[in-house]
Structures are given as C-alpha cells and as structure tokens.
C-alpha positions as CSV (number, residue, x, y, z in Angstrom):
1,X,77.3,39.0,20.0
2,X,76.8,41.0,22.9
3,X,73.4,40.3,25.0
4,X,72.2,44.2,24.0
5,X,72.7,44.1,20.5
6,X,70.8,40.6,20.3
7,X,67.8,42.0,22.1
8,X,67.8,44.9,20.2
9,X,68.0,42.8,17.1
10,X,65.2,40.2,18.5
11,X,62.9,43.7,19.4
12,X,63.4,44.8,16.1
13,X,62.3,41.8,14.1
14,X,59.4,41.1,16.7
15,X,58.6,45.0,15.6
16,X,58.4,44.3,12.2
17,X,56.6,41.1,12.4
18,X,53.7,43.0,14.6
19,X,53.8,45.6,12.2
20,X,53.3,42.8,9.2
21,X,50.2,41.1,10.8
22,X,48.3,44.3,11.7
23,X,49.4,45.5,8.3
24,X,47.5,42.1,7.0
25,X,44.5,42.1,9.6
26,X,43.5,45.9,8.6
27,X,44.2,45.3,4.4
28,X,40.2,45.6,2.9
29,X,41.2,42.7,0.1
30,X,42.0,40.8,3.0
31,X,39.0,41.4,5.0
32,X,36.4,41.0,2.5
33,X,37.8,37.8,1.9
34,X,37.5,36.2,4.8
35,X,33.9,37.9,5.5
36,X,33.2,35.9,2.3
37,X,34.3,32.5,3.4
38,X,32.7,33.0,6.6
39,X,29.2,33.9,4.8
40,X,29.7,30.3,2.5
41,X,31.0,28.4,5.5
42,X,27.7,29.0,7.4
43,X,25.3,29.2,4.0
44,X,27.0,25.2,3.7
45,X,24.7,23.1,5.4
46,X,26.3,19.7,3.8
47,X,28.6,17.5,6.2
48,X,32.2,17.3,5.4
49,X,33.4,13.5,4.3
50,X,33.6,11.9,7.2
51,X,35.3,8.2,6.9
52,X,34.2,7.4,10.6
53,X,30.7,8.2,10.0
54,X,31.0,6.3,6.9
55,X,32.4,3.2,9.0
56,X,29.9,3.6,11.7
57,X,27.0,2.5,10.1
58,X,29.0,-0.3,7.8
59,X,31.3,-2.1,10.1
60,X,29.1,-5.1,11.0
61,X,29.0,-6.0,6.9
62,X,31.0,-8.6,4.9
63,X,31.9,-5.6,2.5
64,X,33.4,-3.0,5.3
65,X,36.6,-2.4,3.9
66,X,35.2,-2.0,0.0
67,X,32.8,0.6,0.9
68,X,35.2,2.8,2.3
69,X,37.9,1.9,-0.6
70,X,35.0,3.0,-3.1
71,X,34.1,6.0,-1.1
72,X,37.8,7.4,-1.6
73,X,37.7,6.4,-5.2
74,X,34.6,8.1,-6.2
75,X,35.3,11.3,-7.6
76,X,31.7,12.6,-6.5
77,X,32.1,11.4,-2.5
78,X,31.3,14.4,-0.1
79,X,35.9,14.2,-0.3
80,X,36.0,17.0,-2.7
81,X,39.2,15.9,-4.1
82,X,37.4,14.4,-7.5
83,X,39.9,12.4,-9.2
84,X,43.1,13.0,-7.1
85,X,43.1,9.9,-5.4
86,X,42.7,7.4,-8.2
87,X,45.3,9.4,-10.0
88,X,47.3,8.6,-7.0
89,X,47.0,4.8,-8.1
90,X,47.5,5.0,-12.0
C-alpha cells in the first residue's frame, strides 16, 4: 500500500471516529444519563467496601482471615455483589 493511500485511509477512520464520539457526547439520552449518575454519585454518602479498611482495624485478632472470608460471603456487605460470590463456591 502506498504511504498516501494509508494516510488517507488512517485520516478517514480517525474522521469517523471524531465524528462518532462528538456524535455520543452531544446525544440528550446520553447526557441525561450521566447528569443522573453524577446527581446519585454525590447524593451517596455510604463508603464503597473497602477490604483494607476492613483489615485495618482487624489484623491484630486471632480471627483476621474469617472476618474478611465472611465479609465477601455476606450477601448484605457494603460489596454490592449479593450472592455472586458464594455462588462462585457452590
């Protein structure tokens, strides 16, 4: 392939993929949506799970390593994930 046909082909594709994104960024749907998530993302005061905050205040006790076993394993841990990780064992 000759070097001005590939960079006319690269400009091209780079074109369309400029074209896409703006396309995206300036869809309403699109931003509504992420004015949404940014209102429940700051309205959500509750910290993520954290396993090292979880660790920090356990580590000196005989029963470390169960805590943070049972933390995974509880479907109503701060995880979200419910029951998807003793599913993973059954």
């Amino acid at each position: 392939m000759h070097i001005t046909t590939f960079l006319e082909n690269y400009r091209r594709i780079i074109t369309e993929q400029i074209d896409a994104i703006t396309h995206l960024l300036n869809d309403n749907q699109i931003k509504s949506m992420a004015e949404g998530y940014l209102t429940l993302k700051s309205s959500h005061k509750e910290e993520p799970f954290n396993v090292f905050k979880l660790a920090s205040d356990l580590y000196y006790r005989e029963n470390f390593h169960s805590d943070i076993i049972k933390a995974f394993l509880d479907p109503h841990e701060k995880h979200k994930v419910r029951y998807l990780v003793s599913v993973c064992f059954h």
